[in-house]
C-alpha positions, 0 to 999 in steps of 0.5 A: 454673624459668624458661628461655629456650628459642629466639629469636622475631621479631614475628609468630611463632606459638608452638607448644603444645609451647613453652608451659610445662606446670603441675603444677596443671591449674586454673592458667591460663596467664600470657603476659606483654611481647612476647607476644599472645592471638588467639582462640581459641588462637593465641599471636603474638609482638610482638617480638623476643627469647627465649622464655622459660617459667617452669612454676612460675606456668605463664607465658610472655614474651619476654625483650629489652632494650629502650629503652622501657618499655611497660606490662602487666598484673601487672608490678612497677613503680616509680612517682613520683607526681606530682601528687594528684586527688581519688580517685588519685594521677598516677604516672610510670612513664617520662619523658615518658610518660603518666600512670600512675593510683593509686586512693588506695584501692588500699592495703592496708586503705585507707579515706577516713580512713586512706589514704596521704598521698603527696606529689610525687615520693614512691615506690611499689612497685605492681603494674600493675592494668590497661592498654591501647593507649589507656587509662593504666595503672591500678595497685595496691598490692594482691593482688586475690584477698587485699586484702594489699599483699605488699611493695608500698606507699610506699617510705620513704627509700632511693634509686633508680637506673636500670638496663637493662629486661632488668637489672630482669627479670633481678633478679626472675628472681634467682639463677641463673635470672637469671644475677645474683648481684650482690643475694645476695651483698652481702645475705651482707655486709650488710643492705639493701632493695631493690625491682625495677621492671620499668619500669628502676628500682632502689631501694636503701635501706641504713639510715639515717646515713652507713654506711647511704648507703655501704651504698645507693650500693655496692649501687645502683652494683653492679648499675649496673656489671654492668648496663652492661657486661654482667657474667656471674657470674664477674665480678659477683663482683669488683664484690661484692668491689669494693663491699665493699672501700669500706664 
């Protein structure tokens, strides 16, 4: 279970005790944004906001709302492409940003005849392979240790809308280990897609024709409410009821 656990500022140096404990001893530990390893065993913070630990993937980060995305390994984002070079694909992550990097065969069973064609501006849900301070991020579409997308790929259709960095982590926290409930109970109502980027991006796809934009509009502009005006559970619930009204 993921908790936030006390607030720290850029320097701090977390303590063992506030590192998670896995049930699985051969699990390594994950840190993730705001947090660095100096060997042999010191861990600093590079930023300022909660501490939070999830002992189910024995990780840790900081969790803050920030302006500006700033790429890390392993995290979910949504990428446009931009434009095609002969072996990747130029991505981007955040206006005026650097470009991301996307092997054309970094799919799922991908091979020189049967890689993805993607065109500008077309979408992809990857996961960030590597970066570094001075390098551009380097992502994927697949788990390294299976060869298996798991949901990532192009996204067909849909629409994306931007939300807060600390909203986008809150989503894939979910339920009540986000505080957000907005996802859960519209999917009780009616059926859409989604997919969470930890760079601030939602993309919403409701179906195809007329209901199914009503559907994609009411879901992207939910969470974009609650986002804005910092809605706890209680009234995320009047937007559901708001949103459901109109469809």
């Amino acid at each position: 279970m993921a908790t936030a656990q006390t607030i720290v500022l850029p320097g701090d140096k977390i303590s063992l005790s506030a590192l998670p404990t896995s049930p699985n001893p051969n699990k390594p530990l994950t840190l993730g944004p705001g947090l660095r390893h100096i060997p042999p065993s010191t861990i600093t913070t590079t930023i300022a906001g909660a501490l939070v630990v999830d002992t189910r993937k024995n990780a840790t980060w900081v969790e803050y709302n920030s302006g500006r995305y700033t790429p890390s390994p392993s995290d979910l984002v949504i990428a446009t492409v931009h434009s095609s070079l002969t072996e990747a694909y130029n991505c981007t992550l955040t206006p005026h940003t650097p470009y991301a990097t996307l092997p054309q065969l970094a799919f799922e069973s991908a091979t020189r005849k049967t890689r993805p064609i993607l065109a500008p501006n077309s979408l992809v849900y990857a996961r960030i392979l590597s970066c570094t301070p001075y390098t551009a991020p380097e992502l994927t579409c697949v788990d390294p240790s299976t060869g298996k997308a798991g949901g990532l790929g192009p996204l067909k259709g849909g629409m994306v809308f931007e939300i807060s960095l600390g909203m986008a982590r809150r989503l894939m926290l979910g339920g009540a280990k986000g505080s957000v409930v907005l996802l859960e109970a519209l999917a009780e109502k009616v059926a859409f897609e989604v997919a969470v980027g930890r760079n601030g991006v939602l993309w919403v796809h409701g179906g195809e024709g007329a209901q199914g934009i009503k559907i994609t509009l009411a879901v992207g502009r939910a969470v974009q409410e609650a986002d804005e005006k910092c809605l706890g559970v209680k009234d995320q619930r009047k937007v559901v009821e708001k949103a459901l009204k109109g469809l």
